[in-house]
C-alpha positions as CSV (number, residue, x, y, z in Angstrom):
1,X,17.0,-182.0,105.1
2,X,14.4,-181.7,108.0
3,X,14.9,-179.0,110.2
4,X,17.3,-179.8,113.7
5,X,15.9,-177.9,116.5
6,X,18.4,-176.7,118.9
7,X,17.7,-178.1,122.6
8,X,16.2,-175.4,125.3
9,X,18.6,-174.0,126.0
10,X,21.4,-174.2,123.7
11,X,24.8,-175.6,125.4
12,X,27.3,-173.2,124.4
13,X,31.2,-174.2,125.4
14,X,33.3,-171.3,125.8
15,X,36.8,-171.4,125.5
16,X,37.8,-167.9,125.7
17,X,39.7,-165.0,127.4
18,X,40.6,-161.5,127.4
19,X,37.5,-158.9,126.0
20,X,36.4,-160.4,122.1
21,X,35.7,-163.6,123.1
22,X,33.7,-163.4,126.0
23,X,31.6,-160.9,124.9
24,X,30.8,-163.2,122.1
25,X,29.4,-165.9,124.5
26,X,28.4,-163.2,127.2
27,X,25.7,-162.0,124.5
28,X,24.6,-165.5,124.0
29,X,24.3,-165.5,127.8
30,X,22.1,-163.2,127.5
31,X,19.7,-164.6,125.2
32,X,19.5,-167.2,128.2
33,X,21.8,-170.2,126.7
34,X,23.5,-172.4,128.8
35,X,27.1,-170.7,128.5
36,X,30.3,-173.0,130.0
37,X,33.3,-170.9,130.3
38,X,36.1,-173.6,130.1
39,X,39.6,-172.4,132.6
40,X,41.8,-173.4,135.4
41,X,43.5,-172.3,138.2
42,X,46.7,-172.6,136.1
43,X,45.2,-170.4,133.2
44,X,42.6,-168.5,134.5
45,X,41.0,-165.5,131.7
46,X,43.2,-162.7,131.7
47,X,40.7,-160.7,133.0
48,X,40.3,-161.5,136.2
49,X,43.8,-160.0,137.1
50,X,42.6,-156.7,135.5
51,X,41.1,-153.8,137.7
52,X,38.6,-152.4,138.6
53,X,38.4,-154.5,141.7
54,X,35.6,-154.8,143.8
55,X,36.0,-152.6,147.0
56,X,39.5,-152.1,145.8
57,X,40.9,-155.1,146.9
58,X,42.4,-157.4,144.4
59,X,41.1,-161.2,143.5
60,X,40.4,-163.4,140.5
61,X,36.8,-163.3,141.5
62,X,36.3,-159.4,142.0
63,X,37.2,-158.2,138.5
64,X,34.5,-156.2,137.4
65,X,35.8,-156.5,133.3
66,X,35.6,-160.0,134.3
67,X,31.7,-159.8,135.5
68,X,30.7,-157.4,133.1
69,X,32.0,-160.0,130.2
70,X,31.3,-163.0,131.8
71,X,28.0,-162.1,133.0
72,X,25.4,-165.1,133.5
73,X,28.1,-167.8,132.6
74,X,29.1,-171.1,134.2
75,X,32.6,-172.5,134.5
76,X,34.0,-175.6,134.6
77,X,37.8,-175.9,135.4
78,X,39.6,-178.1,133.0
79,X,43.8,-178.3,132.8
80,X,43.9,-178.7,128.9
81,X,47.9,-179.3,129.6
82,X,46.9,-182.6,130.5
83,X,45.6,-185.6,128.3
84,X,42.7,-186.2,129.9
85,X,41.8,-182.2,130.2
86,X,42.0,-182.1,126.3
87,X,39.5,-185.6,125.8
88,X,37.3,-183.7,128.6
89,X,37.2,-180.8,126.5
90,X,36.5,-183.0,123.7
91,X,33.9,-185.0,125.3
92,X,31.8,-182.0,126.3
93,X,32.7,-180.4,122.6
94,X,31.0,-183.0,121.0
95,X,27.9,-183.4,123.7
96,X,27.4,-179.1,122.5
97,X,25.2,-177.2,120.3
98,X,28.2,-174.6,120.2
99,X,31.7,-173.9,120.6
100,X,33.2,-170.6,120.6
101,X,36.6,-169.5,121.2
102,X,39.4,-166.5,120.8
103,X,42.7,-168.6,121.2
104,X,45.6,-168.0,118.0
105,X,45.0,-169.7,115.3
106,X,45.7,-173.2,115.0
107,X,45.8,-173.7,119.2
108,X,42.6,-175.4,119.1
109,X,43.9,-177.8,116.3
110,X,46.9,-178.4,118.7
111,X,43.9,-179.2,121.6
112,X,42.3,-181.9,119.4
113,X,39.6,-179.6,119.7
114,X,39.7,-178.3,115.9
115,X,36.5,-177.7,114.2
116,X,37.5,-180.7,111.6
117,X,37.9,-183.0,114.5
118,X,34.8,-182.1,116.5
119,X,32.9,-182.1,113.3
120,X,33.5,-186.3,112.5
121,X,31.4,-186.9,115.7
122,X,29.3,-183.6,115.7
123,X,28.4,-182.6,112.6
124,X,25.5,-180.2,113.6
125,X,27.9,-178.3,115.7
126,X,28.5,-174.4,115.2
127,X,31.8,-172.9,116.5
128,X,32.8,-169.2,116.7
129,X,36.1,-168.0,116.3
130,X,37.1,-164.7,117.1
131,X,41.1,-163.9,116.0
132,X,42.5,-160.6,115.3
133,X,43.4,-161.4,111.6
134,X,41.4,-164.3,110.6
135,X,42.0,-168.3,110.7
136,X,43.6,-167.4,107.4
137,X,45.7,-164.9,104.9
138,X,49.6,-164.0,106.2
139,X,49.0,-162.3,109.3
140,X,46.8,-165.4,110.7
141,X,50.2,-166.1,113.3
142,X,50.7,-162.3,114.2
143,X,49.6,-161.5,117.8
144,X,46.5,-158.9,118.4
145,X,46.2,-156.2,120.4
146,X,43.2,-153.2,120.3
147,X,46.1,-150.5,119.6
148,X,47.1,-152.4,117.0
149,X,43.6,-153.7,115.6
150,X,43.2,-150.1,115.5
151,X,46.1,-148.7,113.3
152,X,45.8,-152.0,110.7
153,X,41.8,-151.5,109.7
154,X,42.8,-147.4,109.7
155,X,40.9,-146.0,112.8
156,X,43.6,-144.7,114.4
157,X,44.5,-142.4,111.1
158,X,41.1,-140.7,110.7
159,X,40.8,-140.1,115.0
160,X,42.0,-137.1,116.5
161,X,42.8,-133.6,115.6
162,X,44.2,-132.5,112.3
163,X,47.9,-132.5,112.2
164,X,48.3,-134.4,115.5
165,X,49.1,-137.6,114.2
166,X,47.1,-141.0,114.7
167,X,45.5,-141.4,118.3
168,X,43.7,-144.3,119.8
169,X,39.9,-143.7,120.1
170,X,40.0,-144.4,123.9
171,X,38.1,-147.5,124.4
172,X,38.3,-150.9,123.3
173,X,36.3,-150.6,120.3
174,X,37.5,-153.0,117.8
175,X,37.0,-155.9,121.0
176,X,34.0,-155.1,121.0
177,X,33.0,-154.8,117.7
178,X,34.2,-158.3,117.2
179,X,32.7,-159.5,119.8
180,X,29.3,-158.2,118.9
181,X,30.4,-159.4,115.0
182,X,31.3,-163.3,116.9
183,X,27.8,-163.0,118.3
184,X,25.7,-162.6,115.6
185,X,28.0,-164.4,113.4
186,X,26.8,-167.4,115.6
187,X,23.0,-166.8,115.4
188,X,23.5,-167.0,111.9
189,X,24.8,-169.9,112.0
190,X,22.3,-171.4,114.0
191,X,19.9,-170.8,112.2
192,X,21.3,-172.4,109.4
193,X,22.1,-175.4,111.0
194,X,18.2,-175.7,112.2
195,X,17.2,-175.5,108.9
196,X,19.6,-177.5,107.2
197,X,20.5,-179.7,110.3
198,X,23.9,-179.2,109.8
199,X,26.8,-177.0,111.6
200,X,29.1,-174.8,110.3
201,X,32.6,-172.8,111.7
202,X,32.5,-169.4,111.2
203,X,36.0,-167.5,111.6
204,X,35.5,-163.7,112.8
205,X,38.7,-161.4,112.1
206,X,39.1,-158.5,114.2
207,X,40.4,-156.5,111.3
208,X,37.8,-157.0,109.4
209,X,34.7,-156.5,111.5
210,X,36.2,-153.1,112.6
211,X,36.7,-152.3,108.8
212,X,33.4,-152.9,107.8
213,X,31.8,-150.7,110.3
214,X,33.9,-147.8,108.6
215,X,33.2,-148.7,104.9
216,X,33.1,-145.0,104.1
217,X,37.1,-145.2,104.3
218,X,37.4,-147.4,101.7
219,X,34.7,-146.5,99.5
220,X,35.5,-142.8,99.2
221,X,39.5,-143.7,98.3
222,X,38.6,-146.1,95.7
223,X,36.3,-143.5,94.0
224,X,37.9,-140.5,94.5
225,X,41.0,-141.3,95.9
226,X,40.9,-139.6,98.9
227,X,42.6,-140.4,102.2
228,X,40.4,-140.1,105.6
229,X,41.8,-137.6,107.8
230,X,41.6,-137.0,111.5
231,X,39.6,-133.9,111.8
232,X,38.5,-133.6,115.5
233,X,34.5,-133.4,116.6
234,X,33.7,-131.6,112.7
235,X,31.5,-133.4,110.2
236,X,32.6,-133.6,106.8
237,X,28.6,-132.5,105.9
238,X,27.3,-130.9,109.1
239,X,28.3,-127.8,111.1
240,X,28.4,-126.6,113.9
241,X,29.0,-129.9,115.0
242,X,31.2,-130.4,118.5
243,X,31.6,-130.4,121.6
244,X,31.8,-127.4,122.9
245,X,32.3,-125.6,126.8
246,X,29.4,-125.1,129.6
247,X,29.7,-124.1,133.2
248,X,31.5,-126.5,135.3
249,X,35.0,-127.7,135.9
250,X,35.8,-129.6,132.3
251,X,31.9,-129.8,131.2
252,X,30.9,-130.1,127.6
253,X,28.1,-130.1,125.6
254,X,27.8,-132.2,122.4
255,X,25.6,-130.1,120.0
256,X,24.3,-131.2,116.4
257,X,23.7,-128.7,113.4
258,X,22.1,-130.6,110.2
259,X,19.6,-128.2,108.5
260,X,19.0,-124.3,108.7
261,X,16.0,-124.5,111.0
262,X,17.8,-126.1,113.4
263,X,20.9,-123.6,113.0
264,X,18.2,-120.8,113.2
265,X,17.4,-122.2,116.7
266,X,20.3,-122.8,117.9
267,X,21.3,-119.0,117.4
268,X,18.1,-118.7,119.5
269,X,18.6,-120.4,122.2
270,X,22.4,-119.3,122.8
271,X,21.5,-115.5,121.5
272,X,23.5,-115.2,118.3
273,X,21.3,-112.6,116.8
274,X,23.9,-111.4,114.8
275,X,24.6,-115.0,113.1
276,X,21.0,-115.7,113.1
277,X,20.7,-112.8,110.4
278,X,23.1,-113.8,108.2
279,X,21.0,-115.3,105.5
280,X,24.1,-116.8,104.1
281,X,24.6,-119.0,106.8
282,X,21.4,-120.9,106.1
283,X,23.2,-123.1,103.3
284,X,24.8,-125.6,105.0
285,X,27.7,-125.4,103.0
286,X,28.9,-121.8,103.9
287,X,28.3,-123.1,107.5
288,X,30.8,-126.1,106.7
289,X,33.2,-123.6,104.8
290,X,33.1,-121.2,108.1
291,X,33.1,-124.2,110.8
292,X,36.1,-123.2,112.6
293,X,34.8,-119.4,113.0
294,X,31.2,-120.7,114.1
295,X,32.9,-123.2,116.6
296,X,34.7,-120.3,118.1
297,X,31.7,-118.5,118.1
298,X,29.2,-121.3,119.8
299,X,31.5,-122.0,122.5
300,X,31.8,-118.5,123.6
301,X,28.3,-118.7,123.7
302,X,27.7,-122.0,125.7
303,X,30.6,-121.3,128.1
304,X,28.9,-120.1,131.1
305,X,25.6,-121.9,130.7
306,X,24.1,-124.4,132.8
307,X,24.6,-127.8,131.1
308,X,21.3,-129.4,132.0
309,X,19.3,-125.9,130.7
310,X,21.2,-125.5,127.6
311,X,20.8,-128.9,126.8
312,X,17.0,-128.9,127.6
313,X,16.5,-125.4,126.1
314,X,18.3,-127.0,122.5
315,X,16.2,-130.3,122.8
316,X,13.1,-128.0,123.0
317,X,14.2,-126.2,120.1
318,X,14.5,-129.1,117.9
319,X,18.8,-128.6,118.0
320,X,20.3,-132.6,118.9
321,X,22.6,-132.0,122.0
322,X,23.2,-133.6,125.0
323,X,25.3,-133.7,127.5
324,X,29.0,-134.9,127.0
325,X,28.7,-138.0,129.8
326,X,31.7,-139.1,132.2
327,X,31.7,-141.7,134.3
328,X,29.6,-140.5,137.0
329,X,27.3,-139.4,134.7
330,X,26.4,-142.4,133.3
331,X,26.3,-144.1,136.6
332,X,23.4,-142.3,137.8
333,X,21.7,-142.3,134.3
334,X,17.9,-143.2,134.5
335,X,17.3,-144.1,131.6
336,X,19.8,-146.8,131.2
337,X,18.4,-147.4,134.5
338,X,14.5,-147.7,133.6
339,X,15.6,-149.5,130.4
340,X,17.7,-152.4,132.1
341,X,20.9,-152.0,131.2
342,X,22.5,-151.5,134.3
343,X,22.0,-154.9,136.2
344,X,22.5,-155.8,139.7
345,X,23.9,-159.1,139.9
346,X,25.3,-161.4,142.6
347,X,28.9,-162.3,142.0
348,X,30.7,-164.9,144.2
349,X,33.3,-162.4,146.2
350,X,32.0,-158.9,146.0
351,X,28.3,-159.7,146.6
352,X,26.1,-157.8,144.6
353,X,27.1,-154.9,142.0
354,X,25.9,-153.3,139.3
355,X,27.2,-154.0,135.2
356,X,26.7,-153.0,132.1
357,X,24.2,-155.6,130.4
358,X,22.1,-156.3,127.8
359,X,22.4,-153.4,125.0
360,X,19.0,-154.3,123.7
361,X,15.5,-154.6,125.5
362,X,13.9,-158.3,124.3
363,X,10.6,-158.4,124.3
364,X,10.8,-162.4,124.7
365,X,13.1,-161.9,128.0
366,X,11.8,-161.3,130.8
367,X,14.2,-163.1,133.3
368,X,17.2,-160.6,134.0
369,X,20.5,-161.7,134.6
370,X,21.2,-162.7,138.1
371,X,24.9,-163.3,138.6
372,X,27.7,-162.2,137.1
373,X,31.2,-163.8,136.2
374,X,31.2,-167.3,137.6
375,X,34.2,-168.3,140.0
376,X,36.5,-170.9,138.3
377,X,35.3,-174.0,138.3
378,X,32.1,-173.2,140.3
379,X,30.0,-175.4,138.5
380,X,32.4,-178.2,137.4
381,X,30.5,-181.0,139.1
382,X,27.3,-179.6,137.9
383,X,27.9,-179.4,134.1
384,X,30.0,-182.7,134.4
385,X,26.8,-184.5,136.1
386,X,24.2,-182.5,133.5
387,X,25.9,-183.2,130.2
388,X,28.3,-186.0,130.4
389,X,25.9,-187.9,133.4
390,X,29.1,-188.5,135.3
391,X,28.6,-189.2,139.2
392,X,30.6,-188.0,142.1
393,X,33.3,-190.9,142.2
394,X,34.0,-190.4,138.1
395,X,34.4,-186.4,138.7
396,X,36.7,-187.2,142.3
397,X,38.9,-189.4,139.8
398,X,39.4,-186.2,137.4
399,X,40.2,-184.5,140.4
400,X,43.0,-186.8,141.9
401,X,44.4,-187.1,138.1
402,X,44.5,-183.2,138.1
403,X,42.4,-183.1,134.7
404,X,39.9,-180.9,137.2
405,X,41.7,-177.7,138.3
């Protein structure tokens, strides 16, 4: 087949909520497509009732989750309860390059906006679906939560402290990772379809994506039979290796042992003369076998050091450490600053504020992003008039009718 180039840019119709989803179409946002995030009034994303707020006040448009996911988006507002909300959808479906979405499975079926349907009268479209167990298998139906995303692909088992029982990591991980997993998943996909000039549905499970970025797990049971266990900061190979005290009101620094001239300066640096002579703790192995002793030991040492000087002192040495960040921290950080990661965008309530953005530097980017989540429906007459040529009269009719909310 001849190749299908996509259109510049792509039109990408998102029909997504919460953290997975978006994230999936806020990465393709960044890559400059033309991202349409598809809600209502009646159903706005969930995340625009979530905190933090801008200046503390509450709003649908001053979530910052909701800017930071939705960043560089358009939205069209579109009441799929209604019959002519769902041909809409449909209409604007089949005008796309791409379709991605996070609802259950089966709920876009329900919509008439299945991938089967949209398919007959689009056949070189993509669509991404994000679900926490897959389009398929038993548990397709079963709601998904992180917590519980976490405990099924066996992350909660392995994080923590030994004997403490399973413990969340602390952030929305496996969102994230499916996100990120959607994302790609897409580009792939693309890329097929411009070679082969046709489109493809690519079903993303939660589950899975956060199991393969721990295939260690499952690997080391089925060859020795081992189960993963929760052992704290400790390395199964590499010691020390923690996070251990500094001067300061709950400060830590993160320190990195992985060969014996690196232990040999990090005795240096935090004057362990004693351990620095003990030839036998140059094989890594009696270091692993003595990790709880050495731990003890190190963070005696580090306790009443200056974080920024220890950490500079170790880096000079050669020894991996770094500062164990909080928020704060990583607000003031320059070089996720220099790099671009922190954007300022306009948003439509809170005026400007800064995000997390792009976590890669593009050397084929050079426009940032300008604005962050869209307000609902603030570009409803704009994408109608751009992709489905509608004028103002057609797009007042969808109004009265309540298809436009």
């Amino acid at each position: 087949m001849p190749e299908t180039p996509l259109r510049w840019p792509p039109l990408v119709m998102d029909f997504t909520a919460a953290w997975a989803g978006p994230l999936c179409g806020a990465v393709l946002a960044d890559l400059g497509w033309n991202v349409v995030k598809v809600e209502s009034a009646t159903r706005p994303d969930i995340t625009r009732r979530l905190g933090p707020w801008a200046d503390g006040e509450p709003g649908l448009e001053r979530s910052g989750y909701f800017d930071t996911l939705n960043r560089g988006k358009r939205s069209i507002a579109i009441d799929l309860r209604t019959d002519g909300g769902k041909d809409l959808a449909r209409a604007l479906c089949l005008a796309a390059d791409v379709v991605v979405e996070n609802f259950a499975p089966g709920v876009m079926d329900r919509l008439g906006l299945g991938y089967e349907t949209l398919s007959r009268g689009n056949p070189a479209l993509v669509m991404g679906s994000v679900s926490g167990y897959g389009a398929t298998g038993p548990e397709r139906d079963y709601v998904a939560y992180g917590q519980t995303i976490e405990a099924v692909a066996g992350l909660d088992i392995a994080t923590g402290y030994e004997g403490a029982g399973p413990m969340a990591c602390g952030a929305p991980l496996p969102d994230h990772v499916a996100g990120m997993t959607g994302a790609f998943a897409v580009l792939q996909a693309v890329e097929t379809r411009r070679r082969t000039g046709t489109g493809s549905h690519v079903d993303v499970s939660m589950v899975e994506a956060l199991v393969a970025m721990m295939p260690s797990h499952l690997f080391e049971y089925q060859v020795s039979g081992r189960l993963p266990e929760a052992k704290g900061n400790r390395d199964d190979s590499l010691a020390p290796h923690g996070c251990y005290p500094i001067a300061g009101d709950d400060r830590w620094v993160a320190i990195t042992v992985a060969d014996g001239q690196q232990w040999a300066a990090l005795c240096d640096v935090i004057q362990l003369a004693d351990l620095r002579s003990d030839e036998a703790l140059s094989d890594p192995a009696v270091r692993r076998a003595r990790a709880s002793s050495l731990d003890e030991l190190v963070a005696i040492a580090t306790a009443s050091r200056d974080g920024d000087e220890l950490v500079a002192e170790l880096r000079s040495a050669g020894v991996p450490a770094t500062l164990v960040a909080r928020s704060e921290d990583l607000a003031a950080d320059e070089t996720l600053e220099k790099r671009g990661f922190k954007m300022t965008v306009q948003t439509t309530m809170a005026g400007e504020r800064v995000i997390a953005g792009r976590p890669a530097v593009y050397s084929f980017l050079t426009a940032p992003i300008t604005h962050g989540g869209p307000a609902i429906g603030e570009h409803t007459d704009a994408v109608l008039q751009e992709v489905l040529g509608m004028d103002v009269a057609e797009i007042q009719r969808l109004r009265d009718t309540l298809v436009l909310n």
